[in-house]
C-alpha positions as CSV (number, residue, x, y, z in Angstrom):
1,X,30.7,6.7,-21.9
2,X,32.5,3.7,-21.2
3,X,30.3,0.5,-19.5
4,X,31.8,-2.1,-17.1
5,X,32.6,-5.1,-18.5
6,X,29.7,-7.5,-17.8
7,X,27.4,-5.1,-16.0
8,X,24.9,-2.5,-18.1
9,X,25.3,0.4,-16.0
10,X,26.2,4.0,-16.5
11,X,26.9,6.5,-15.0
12,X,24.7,9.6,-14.2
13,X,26.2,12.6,-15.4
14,X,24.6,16.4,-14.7
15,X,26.4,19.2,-16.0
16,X,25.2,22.8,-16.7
17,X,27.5,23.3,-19.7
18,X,27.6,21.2,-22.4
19,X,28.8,20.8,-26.3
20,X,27.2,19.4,-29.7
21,X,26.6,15.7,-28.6
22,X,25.9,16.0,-24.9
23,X,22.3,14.9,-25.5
24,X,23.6,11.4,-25.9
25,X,25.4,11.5,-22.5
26,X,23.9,13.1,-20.0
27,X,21.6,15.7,-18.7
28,X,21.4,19.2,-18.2
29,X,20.6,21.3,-15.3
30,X,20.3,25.2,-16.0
31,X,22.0,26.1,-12.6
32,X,21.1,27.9,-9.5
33,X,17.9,29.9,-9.5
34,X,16.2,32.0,-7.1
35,X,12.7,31.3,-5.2
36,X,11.6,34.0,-7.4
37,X,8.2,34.9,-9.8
38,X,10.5,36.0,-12.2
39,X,12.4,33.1,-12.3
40,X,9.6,30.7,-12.8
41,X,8.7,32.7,-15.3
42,X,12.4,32.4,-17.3
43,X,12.4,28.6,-16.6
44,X,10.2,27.2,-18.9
45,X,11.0,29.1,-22.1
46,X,15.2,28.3,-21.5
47,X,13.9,24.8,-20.8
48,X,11.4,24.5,-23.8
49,X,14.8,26.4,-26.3
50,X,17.1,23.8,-24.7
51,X,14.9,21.2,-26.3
52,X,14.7,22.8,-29.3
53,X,18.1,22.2,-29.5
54,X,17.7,18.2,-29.2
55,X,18.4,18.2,-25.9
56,X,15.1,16.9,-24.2
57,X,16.7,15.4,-20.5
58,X,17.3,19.3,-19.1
59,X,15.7,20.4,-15.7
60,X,16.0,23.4,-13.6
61,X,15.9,23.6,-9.3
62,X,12.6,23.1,-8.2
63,X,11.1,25.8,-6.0
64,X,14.8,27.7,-6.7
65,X,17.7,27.2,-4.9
66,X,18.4,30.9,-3.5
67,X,15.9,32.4,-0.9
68,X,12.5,30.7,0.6
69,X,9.5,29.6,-1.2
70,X,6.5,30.4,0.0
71,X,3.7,28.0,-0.5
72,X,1.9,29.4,-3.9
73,X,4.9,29.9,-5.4
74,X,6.3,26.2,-4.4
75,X,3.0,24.7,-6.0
76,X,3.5,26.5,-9.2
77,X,7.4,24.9,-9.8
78,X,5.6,21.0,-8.5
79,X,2.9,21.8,-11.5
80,X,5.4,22.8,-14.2
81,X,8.3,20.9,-13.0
């Protein structure tokens, strides 16, 4: 990642694939999920592998993207996410 000349900002870069290396650049969203049970339940062990893997700044959509959250299931995502 290239900086401006005489500033010290970067840029903020998301991507759902990435490559040996990313870790340093960038962070990782899983993609679209659904406001599912089962989808919670996926999250956090793809999130918790990802890390395993060095890369620690990796997130998934809060409350899911697909479909409405109803309010239990909202409050779950807010307390692991």
């Amino acid at each position: 990642v290239k900086r401006n000349e005489g500033h010290n900002v970067r840029p903020f870069v998301l991507s759902r694939s990435f490559f040996a290396g990313s870790q340093r650049y960038g962070a990782i969203w899983t993609g679209d999920n659904e406001a599912k049970w089962s989808h919670l339940a996926i999250a956090s062990p793809m999130l918790l592998g990802l890390n395993v893997g060095a890369l620690s700044f990796v997130g998934a959509d809060v409350g899911g993207f697909f479909g409405n959250t109803d309010a239990e299931l909202m409050t779950r995502w807010m307390q692991a996410g």
